[in-house]
C-alpha positions in Angstrom: 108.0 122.9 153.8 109.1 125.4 156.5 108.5 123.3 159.5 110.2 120.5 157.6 113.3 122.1 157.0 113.7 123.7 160.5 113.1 120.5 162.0 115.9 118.4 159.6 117.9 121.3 160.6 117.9 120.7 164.4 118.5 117.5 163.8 121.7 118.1 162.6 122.6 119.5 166.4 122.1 116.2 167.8 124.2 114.2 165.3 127.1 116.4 165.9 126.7 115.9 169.5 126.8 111.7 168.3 129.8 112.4 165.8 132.0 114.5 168.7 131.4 112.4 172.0 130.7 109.0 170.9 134.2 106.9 171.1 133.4 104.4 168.7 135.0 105.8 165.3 132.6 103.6 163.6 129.6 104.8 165.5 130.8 108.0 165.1 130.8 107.7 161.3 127.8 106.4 161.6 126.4 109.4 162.8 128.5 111.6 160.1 126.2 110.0 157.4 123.3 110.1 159.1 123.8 114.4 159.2 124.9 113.7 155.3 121.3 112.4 154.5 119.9 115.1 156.2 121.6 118.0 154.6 121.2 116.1 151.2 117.8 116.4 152.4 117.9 119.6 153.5 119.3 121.0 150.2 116.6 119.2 148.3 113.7 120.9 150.3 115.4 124.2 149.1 115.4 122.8 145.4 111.9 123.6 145.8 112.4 127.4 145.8 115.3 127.1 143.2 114.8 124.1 141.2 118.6 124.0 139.9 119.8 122.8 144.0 118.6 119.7 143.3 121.8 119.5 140.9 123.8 119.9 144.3 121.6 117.7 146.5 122.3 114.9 143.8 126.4 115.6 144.2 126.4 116.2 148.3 125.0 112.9 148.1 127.7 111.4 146.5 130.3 113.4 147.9 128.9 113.6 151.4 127.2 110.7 152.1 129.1 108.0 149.8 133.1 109.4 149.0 133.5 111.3 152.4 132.0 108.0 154.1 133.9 105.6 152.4 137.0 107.1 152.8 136.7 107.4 156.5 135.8 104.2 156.7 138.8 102.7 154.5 141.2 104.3 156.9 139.3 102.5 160.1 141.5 99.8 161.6 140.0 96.6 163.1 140.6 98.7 166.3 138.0 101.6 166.0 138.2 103.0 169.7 139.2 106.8 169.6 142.6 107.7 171.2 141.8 109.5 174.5 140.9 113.1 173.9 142.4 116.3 175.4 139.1 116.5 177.7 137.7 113.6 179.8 133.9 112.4 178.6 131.4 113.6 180.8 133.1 117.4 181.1 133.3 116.8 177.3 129.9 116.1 177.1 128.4 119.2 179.0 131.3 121.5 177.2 129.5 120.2 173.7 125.9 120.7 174.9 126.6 124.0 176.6 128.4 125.2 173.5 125.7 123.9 171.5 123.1 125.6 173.4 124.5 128.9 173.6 125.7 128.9 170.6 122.3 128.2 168.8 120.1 130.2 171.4 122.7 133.5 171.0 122.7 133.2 167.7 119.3 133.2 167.0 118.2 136.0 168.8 121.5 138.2 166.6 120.6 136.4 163.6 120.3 139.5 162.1 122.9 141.4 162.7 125.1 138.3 162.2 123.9 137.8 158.8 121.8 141.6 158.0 119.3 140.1 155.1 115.5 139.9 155.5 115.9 136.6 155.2 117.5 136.1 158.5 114.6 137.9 159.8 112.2 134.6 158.9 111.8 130.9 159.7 113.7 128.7 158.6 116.5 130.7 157.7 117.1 132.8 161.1 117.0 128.8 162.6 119.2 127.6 160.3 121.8 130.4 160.4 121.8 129.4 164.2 122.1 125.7 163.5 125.1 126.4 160.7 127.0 128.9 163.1 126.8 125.8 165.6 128.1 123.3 163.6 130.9 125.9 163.1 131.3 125.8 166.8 131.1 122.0 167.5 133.3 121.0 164.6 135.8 123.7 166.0 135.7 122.2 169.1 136.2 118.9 167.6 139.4 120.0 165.7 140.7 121.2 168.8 140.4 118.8 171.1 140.2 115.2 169.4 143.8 113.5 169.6 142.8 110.8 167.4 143.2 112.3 164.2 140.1 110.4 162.2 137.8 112.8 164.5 139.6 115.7 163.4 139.1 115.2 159.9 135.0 114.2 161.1 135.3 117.8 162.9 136.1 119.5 159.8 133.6 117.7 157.8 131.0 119.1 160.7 132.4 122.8 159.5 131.7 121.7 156.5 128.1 121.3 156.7 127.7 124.2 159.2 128.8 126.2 156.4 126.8 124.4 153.4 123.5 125.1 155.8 124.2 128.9 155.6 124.9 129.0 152.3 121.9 126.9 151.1 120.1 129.1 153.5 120.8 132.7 152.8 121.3 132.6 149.0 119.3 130.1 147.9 117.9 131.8 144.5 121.4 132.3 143.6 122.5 131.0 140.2 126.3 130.6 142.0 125.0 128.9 144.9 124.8 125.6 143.1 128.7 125.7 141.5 129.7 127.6 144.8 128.4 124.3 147.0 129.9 121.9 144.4 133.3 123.2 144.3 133.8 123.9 148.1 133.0 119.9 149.1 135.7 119.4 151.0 136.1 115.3 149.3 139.4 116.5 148.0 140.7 118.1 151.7 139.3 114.8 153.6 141.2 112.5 151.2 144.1 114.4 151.4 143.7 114.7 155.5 143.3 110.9 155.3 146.6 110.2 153.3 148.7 112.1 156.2 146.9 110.3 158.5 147.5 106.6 157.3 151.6 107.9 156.9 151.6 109.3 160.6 149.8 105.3 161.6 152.6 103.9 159.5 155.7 105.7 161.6 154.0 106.4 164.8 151.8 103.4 165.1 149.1 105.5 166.3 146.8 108.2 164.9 147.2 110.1 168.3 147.9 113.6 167.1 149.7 114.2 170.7 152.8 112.6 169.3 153.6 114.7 166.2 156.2 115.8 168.8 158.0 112.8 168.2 158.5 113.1 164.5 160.9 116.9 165.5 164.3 116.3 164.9 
């Protein structure tokens, strides 16, 4: 069960390369529910240490994979092509996989000083703590520099899991880690994120976050 979870959670490194570079919104979402599966997944393979996460691997799935999704994808246009970002493609590309990279390989090797439990000291978890911190990373850099607004809200949902990984990871015999997972879905933030950004299509025309300048004054 080990080896299964480490290797669902390196795949959740590649699909946040997909979600951040891709330019196809669609595609991109695509790739956003593909992580969702494999977090729900993720979360279930724990449920086998601490048979109450299957409670939250049951929710994620709804929340993650089917609300999250299908909220995205109402606010998709019949035009789905991202609004150039702040950094071209191919430098965006190697900034993502060097970030990525360093990121996980750093992170590993301080696992334990980053999070100082013996659990950090073992496989999966010191890998996962690496892959969550990354997510953290990618979804940062996501948020930061993605104009089109609909990949900001995907960056955040990226921090999202990045966070739900260490958590699942690091306290997973918890009684409060199944309510604590539940409660900090960020459904509620994304629909809210959304709202803004159909109002800001229906004044600027665009969801190109570079011309919130023009709403001043």
């Amino acid at each position: 069960m080990e080896d299964v979870i480490r290797t669902l959670s390196l795949t959740l490194i590649l699909t946040s390369f997909v979600v951040v570079e891709i330019r196809s919104l669609r595609r991109a979402l695509v790739a956003y529910m593909a992580q969702a599966l494999v977090m729900v997944a993720i979360i279930a393979c724990f449920s086998v240490y601490h048979r109450p996460l299957a409670v939250w691997a049951a929710t994620a799935l709804v929340t993650k994979f089917g609300l999250v999704s299908w909220l995205i994808a109402r606010s998709l246009g019949a035009d789905d092509r991202e609004c150039p970002p702040a950094v071209g493609p191919l430098a965006s590309g190697l900034i993502v996989a060097a970030l990525a990279a360093v990121s996980y390989q750093a992170i590993h090797h301080y696992a334990t000083f980053l999070a100082p439990t013996p659990l950090a000291q073992q496989e999966p978890f010191r890998t996962n703590v690496a892959v969550s911190l990354t997510l953290l990373a990618v979804g940062l850099y996501a948020i930061l520099t993605r104009r089109d607004a609909v990949k900001v809200v995907l960056g955040v949902c990226l921090m999202e899991n990045g966070a739900h990984l260490s958590l699942v990871s690091l306290a997973t015999t918890l009684r409060e880690t199944v309510l604590v997972g539940v409660i900090t879905d960020v459904v509620v933030a994304v629909y809210l994120l959304l709202y803004f950004v159909r109002g800001m299509e229906r004044t600027l025309g665009s969801r190109d976050t570079g011309r919130l300048a023009a709403l001043r004054g």
